[in-house]
Every structure is written in structure tokens, then in C-alpha cells.
KEKOLDREN-500708 format. One record per residue: residue in one letter; x, y, z of N, C-alpha, C in turn. Coordinates in steps of 0.1 Angstrom, whole numbers, padded with zeros to 4 digits, always signed. Example, Ala and Ser with C-alpha at 12.3 -4.5 7.8 and 13.67 -1.06 7.14 Angstrom:
BEGIN
A+0132-0057+0078+0123-0045+0078+0132-0033+0078/S+0128-0022+0071+0137-0011+0071+0129+0000+0079/
***
This chain:
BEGIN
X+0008-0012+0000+0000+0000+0000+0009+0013+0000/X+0007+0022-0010+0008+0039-0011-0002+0047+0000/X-0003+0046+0010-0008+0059+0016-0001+0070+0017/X-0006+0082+0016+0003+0093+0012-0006+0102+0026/X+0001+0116+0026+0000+0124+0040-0014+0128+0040/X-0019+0125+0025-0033+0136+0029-0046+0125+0031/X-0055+0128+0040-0066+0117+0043-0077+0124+0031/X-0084+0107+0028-0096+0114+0023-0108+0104+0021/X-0117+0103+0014-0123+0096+0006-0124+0090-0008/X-0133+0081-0012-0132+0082-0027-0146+0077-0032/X-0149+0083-0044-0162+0079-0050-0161+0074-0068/X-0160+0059-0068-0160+0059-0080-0168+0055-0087/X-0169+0062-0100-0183+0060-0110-0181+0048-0122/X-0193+0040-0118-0192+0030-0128-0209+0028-0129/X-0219+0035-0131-0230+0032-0132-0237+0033-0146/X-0227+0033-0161-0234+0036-0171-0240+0025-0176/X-0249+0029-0184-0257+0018-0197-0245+0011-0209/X-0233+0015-0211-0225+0013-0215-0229+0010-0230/X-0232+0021-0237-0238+0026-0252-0224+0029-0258/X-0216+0029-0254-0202+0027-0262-0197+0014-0270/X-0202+0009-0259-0196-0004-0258-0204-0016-0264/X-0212-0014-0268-0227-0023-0272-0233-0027-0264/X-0233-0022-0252-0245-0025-0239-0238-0033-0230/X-0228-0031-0233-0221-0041-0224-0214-0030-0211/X-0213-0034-0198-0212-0028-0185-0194-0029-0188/X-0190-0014-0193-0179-0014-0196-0168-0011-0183/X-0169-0005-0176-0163-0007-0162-0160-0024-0156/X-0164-0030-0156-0164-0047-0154-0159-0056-0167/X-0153-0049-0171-0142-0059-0185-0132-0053-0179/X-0128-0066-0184-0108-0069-0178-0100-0063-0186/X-0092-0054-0180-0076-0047-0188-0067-0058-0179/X-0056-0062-0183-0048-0070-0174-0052-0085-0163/X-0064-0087-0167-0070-0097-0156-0076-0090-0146/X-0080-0083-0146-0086-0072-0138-0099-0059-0143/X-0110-0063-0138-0119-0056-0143-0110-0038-0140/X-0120-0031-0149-0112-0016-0148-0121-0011-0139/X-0131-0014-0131-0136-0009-0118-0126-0011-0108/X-0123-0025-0107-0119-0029-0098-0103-0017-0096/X-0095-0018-0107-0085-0014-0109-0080+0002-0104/X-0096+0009-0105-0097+0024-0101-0098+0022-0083/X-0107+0013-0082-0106+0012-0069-0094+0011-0058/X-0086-0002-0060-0073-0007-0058-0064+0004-0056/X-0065+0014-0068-0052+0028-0070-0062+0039-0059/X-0071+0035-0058-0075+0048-0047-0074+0041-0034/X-0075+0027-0032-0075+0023-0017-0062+0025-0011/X-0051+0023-0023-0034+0025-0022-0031+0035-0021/X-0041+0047-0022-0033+0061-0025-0039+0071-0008/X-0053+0063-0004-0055+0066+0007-0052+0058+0019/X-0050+0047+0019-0047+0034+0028-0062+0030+0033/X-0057+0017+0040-0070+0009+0044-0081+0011+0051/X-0078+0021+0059-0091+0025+0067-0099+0037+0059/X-0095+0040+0044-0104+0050+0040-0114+0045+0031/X-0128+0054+0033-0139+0046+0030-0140+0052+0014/X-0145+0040+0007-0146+0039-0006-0164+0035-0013/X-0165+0045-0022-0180+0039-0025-0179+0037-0036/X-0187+0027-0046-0187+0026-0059-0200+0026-0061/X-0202+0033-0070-0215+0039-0079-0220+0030-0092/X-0222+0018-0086-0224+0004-0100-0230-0004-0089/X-0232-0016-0101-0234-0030-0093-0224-0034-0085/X-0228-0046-0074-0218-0050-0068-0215-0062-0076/X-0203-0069-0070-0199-0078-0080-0186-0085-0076/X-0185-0099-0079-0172-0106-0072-0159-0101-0076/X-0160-0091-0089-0149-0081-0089-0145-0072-0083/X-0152-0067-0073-0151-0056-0064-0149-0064-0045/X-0151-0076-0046-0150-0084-0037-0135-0077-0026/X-0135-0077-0016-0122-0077-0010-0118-0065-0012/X-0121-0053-0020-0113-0040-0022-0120-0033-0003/X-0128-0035-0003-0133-0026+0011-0143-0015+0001/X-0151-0015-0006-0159-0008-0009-0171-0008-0010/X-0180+0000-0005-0194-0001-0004-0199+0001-0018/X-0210-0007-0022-0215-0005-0039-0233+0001-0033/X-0232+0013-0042-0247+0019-0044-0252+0024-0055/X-0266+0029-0059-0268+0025-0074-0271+0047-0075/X-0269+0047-0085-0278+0063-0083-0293+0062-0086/X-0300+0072-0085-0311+0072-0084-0320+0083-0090/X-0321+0077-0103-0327+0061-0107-0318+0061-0112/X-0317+0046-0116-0302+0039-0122-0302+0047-0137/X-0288+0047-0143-0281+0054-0156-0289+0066-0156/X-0290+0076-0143-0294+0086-0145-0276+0099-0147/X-0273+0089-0149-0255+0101-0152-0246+0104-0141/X-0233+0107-0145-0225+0111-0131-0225+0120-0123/X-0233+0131-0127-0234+0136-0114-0245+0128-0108/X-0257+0124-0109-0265+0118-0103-0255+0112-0093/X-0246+0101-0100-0239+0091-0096-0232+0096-0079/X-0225+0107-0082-0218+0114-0073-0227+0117-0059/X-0235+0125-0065-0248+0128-0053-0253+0117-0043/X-0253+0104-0048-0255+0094-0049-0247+0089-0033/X-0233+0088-0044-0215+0083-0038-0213+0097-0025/X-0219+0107-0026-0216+0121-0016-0228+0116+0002/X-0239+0112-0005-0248+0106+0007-0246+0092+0012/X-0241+0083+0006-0229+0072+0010-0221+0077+0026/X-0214+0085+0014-0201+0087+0026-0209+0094+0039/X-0215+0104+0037-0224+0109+0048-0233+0095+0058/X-0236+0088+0053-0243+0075+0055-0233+0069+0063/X-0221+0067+0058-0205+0061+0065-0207+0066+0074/X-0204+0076+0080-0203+0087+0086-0189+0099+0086/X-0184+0094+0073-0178+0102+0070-0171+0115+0069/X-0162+0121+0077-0159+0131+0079-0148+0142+0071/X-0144+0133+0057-0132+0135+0050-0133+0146+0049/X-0128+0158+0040-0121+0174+0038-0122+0167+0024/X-0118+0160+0021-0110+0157+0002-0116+0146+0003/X-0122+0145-0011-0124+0134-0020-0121+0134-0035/X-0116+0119-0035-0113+0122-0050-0121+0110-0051/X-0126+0119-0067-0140+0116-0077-0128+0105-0095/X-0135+0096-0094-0126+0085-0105-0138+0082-0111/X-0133+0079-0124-0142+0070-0134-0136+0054-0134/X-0147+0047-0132-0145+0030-0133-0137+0031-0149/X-0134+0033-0155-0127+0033-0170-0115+0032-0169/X-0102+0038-0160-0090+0040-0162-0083+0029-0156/X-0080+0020-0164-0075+0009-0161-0058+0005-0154/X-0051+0017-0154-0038+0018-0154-0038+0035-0140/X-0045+0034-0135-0045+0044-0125-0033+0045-0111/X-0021+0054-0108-0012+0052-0104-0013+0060-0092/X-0015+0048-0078-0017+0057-0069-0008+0069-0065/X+0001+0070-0067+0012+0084-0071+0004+0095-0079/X-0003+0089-0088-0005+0103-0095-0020+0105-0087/X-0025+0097-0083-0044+0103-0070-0035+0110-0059/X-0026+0103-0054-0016+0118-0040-0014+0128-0045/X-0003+0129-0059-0002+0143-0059-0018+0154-0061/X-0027+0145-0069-0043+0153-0067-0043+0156-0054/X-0047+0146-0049-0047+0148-0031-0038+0161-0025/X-0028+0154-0026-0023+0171-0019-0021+0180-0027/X-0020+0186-0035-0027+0194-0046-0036+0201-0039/X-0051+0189-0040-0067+0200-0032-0061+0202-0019/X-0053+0198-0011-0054+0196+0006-0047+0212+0002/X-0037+0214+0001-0024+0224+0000-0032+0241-0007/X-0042+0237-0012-0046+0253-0018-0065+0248-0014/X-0067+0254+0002-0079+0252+0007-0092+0254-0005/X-0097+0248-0008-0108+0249-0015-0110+0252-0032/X-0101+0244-0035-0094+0245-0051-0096+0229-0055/X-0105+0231-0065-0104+0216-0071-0092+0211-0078/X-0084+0200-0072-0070+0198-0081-0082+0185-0095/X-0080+0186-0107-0080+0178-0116-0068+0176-0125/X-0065+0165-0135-0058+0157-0145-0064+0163-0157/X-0050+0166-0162-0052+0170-0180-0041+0161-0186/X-0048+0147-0194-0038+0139-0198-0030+0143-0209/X-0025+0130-0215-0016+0133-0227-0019+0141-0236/X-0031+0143-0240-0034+0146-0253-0040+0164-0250/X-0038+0168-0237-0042+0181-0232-0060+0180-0231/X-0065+0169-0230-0078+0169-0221-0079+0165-0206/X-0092+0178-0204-0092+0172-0191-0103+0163-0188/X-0092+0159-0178-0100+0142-0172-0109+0144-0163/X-0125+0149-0166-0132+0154-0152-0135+0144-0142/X-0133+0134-0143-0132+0121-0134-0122+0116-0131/X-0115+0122-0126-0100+0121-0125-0094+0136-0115/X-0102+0137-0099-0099+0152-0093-0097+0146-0083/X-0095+0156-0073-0095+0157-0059-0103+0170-0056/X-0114+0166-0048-0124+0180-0046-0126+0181-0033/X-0122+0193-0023-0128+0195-0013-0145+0194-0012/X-0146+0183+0001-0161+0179+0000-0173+0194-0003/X-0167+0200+0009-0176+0213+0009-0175+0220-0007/X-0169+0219-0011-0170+0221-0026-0178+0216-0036/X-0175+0202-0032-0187+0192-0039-0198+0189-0037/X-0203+0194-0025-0217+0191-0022-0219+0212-0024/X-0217+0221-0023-0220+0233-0032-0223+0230-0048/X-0213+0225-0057-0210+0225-0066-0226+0214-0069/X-0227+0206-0063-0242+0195-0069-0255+0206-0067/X-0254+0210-0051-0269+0217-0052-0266+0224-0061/X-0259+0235-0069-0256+0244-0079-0266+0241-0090/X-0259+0228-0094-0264+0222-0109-0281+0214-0107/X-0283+0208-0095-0299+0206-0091-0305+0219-0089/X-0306+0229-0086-0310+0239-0090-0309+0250-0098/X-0297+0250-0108-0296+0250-0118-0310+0245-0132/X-0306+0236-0128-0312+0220-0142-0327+0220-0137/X-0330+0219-0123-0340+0213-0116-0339+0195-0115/X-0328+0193-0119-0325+0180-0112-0314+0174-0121/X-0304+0166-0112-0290+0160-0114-0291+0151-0125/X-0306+0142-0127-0304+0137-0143-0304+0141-0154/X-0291+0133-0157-0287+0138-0173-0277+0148-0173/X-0272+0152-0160-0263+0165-0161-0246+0160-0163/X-0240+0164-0170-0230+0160-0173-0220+0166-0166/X-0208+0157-0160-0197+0160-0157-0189+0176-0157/X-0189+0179-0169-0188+0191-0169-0191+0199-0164/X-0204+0202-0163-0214+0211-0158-0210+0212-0142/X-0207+0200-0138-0206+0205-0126-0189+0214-0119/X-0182+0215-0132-0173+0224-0133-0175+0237-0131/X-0183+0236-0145-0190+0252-0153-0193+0259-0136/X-0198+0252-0127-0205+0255-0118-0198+0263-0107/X-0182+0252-0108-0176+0263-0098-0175+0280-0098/X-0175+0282-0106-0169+0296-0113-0183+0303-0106/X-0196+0296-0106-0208+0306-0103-0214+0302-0088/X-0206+0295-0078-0207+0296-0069-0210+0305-0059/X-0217+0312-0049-0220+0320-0037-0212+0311-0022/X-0212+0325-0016-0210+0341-0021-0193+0341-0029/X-0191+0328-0029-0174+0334-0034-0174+0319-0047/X-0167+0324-0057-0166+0313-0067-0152+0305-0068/X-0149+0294-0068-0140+0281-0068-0134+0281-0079/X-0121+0278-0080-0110+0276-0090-0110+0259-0091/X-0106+0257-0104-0100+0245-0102-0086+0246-0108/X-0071+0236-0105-0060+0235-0104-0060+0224-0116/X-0055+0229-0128-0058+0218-0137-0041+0210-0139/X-0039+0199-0135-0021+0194-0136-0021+0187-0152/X-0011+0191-0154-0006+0180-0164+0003+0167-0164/X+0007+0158-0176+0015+0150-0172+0024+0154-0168/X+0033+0164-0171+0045+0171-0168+0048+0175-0155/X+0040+0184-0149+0039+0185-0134+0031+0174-0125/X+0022+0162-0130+0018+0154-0122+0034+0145-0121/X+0042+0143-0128+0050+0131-0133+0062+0145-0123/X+0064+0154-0118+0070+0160-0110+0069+0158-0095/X+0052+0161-0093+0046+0157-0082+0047+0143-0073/X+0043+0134-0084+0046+0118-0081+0058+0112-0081/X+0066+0118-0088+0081+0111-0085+0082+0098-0098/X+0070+0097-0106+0068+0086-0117+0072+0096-0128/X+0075+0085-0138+0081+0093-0152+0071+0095-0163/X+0071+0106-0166+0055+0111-0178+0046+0100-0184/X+0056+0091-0189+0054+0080-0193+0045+0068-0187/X+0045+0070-0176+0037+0063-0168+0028+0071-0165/X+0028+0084-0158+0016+0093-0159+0003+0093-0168/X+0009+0094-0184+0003+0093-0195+0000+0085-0195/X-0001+0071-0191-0007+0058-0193-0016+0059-0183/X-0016+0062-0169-0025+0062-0157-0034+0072-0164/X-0035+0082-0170-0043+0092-0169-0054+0085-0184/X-0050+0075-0186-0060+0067-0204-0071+0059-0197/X-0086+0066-0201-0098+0056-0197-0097+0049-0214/X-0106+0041-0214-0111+0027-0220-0131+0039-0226/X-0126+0042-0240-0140+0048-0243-0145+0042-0255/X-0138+0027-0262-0148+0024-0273-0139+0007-0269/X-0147+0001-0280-0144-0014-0282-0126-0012-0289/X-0126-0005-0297-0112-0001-0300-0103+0000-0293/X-0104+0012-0285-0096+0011-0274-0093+0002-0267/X-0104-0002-0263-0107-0020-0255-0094-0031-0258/X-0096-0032-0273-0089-0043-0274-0070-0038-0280/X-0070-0028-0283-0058-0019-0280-0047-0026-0266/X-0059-0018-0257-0054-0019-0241-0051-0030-0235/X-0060-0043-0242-0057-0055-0239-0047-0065-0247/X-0039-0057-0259-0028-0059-0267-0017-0052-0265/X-0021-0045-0251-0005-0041-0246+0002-0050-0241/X+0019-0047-0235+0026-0056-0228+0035-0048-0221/
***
């Protein structure tokens, strides 16, 4: 295990209809012998150690067996990730959860390096109330791939529920767009790249840029599973 200085939580999203994929529950296929839920989990249990509570936003499943994570569904099911989140944020409250930081993952990233979820981590911990996120190789950002001060993230949902009039269907993004229009004071987010994550973590870009790759078509799929 990687436990690093900063405590937190984690909430990862695996609740889609998996319309990429031909309906198939793409978080629960194997990169390496290892489903890519499971794999997101694993890099966040190592990056916060064992006693930190972990929710997954999917089915439960004998691939998720033994990580220490609680599985819950959003509500109603494939209503989207922020639903998901809202979902994975009353979890932890339910835990009884007391974290400052949580970092927010997508079940997709099959190669997730708990080195590069600390430097997020301390990142959000080190600049009070600043979302740290991942901007991978190709200069996108990874919006499922942050470290968010909780009190951030539960502002940042009611925002977009009253915004929208309700969290289904609201996309990831939006609940960015959102920091910026926050009361009474608006939220930055800290956007890293490989360059300065691969500084932060003490890992070489190279590996960075591979942790920061989700799994978003059957192509990719079988790419990922033709590496060595």
C-alpha cells in the first residue's frame, strides 16, 4: 500500500448503460485480468490506505469483492454522473464520513497510479478549497480524475440541481462550469498535467500518461488488452 500524508475519501463512477460499448457494462471488463472498476478502486484504496472509506457507484460484484468498498446504485439507475456522485456524496455521509478531500474517478482508467491520485490529493489539501484535476496526454481534461474539497462538492451539486431542476442527465462538466458561479465566493479548479503530475509523483511522464488513459470504445478495449 501507497498511503500518502493527505486523508480522504473516494467515490468511483461505474453506473453507465455502456452505449459505447454495445450494452455491455464497460467498467467490469478486464484490462490486465482485472476488471477496470476494480483497478480504479485498488489505485485509490493505495493512495489513501486501508481505513479509508470507498463507494462505488455500479453494481456490486465478485470483482469488487475484497477491495473494502461499499456499492450503491444512483437514483434512478443510468441517470449520469453527477446523479452518480450525489448518490456516492450521501454514501459517505451514511458512512459517517468526515473527509475534507475526496477524489472523484471514473471506473474506466484501467492503469490508475496511486502516485498520481496523492499528488491530486495534496494538490486539493495544500490550496484550501481549489479543485485539483488531471489533464492527460493529449491536453484533455480528465473530469473524473480530481481531488475536490467535500464542501466544494456538495455546493458545486446543489448548484447544478438547481440549476437544471434535477441532477439527471447532467454531465460531468457542468458541474465544473458550476464552480466559477458559486456564492457568495466562486471556486477555481487547479488543472495538472503530465508534466507537473510526473514531477509531483516522482513517476516518469510515461507512466503518468498511461494512468491518466480511460477505455471509451471497443477499440480502445482491445488496444489496451494488446499491450505488454
Amino acid at each position: 500500500m501507497e498511503a500518502f500524508e493527505v486523508t480522504g475519501a473516494a467515490i468511483v463512477l461505474a453506473g453507465g448503460r455502456g452505449s459505447r460499448m454495445g450494452g455491455v457494462d464497460k467498467p467490469t471488463l478486464e484490462v490486465e485480468e482485472r476488471s477496470m472498476r476494480a483497478s480504479a478502486l485498488l489505485a485509490a484504496r493505495s493512495a489513501l490506505g486501508e481505513g479509508a472509506p470507498l463507494v462505488l457507484v455500479g453494481e456490486p460484484g465478485a470483482d469488487v469483492q475484497g477491495v473494502g468498498a461499499v456499492c450503491v446504485r444512483e437514483d434512478p439507475p443510468f441517470s449520469g454522473p453527477v446523479a452518480g456522485l450525489a448518490r456516492g456524496l450521501a454514501e459517505l455521509e451514511r458512512l459517517g464520513s468526515t473527509d475534507e478531500v475526496v477524489l472523484v474517478l471514473g471506473g474506466d482508467m484501467p492503469w490508475l497510479e496511486p502516485r498520481v491520485l496523492g499528488a491530486l490529493l495534496k494538490e486539493c489539501a495544500e490550496a484550501p478549497g481549489k479543485v485539483a484535476g488531471a489533464v492527460d496526454a493529449g491536453g484533455r481534461r480528465q473530469f473524473l480524475c480530481a481531488a475536490w474539497p467535500r464542501a466544494v462538492l456538495a455546493r458545486a451539486l446543489s448548484h447544478v440541481a438547481g440549476e437544471g431542476g434535477s441532477l439527471v442527465g447532467a454531465s460531468a462538466k457542468s458541474l465544473y462550469r458550476a464552480l466559477g458561479e458559486l456564492t457568495p465566493e466562486p471556486v477555481q479548479a487547479a488543472w495538472l498535467d503530465v508534466g507537473t503530475l510526473a514531477g509531483a509523483s516522482g513517476l516518469a511522464p510515461e507512466l503518468v500518461a498511461r494512468s491518466l488513459s480511460d477505455i471509451d470504445s471497443p477499440e480502445q478495449l482491445e488496444q489496451a488488452r494488446s499491450r505488454r
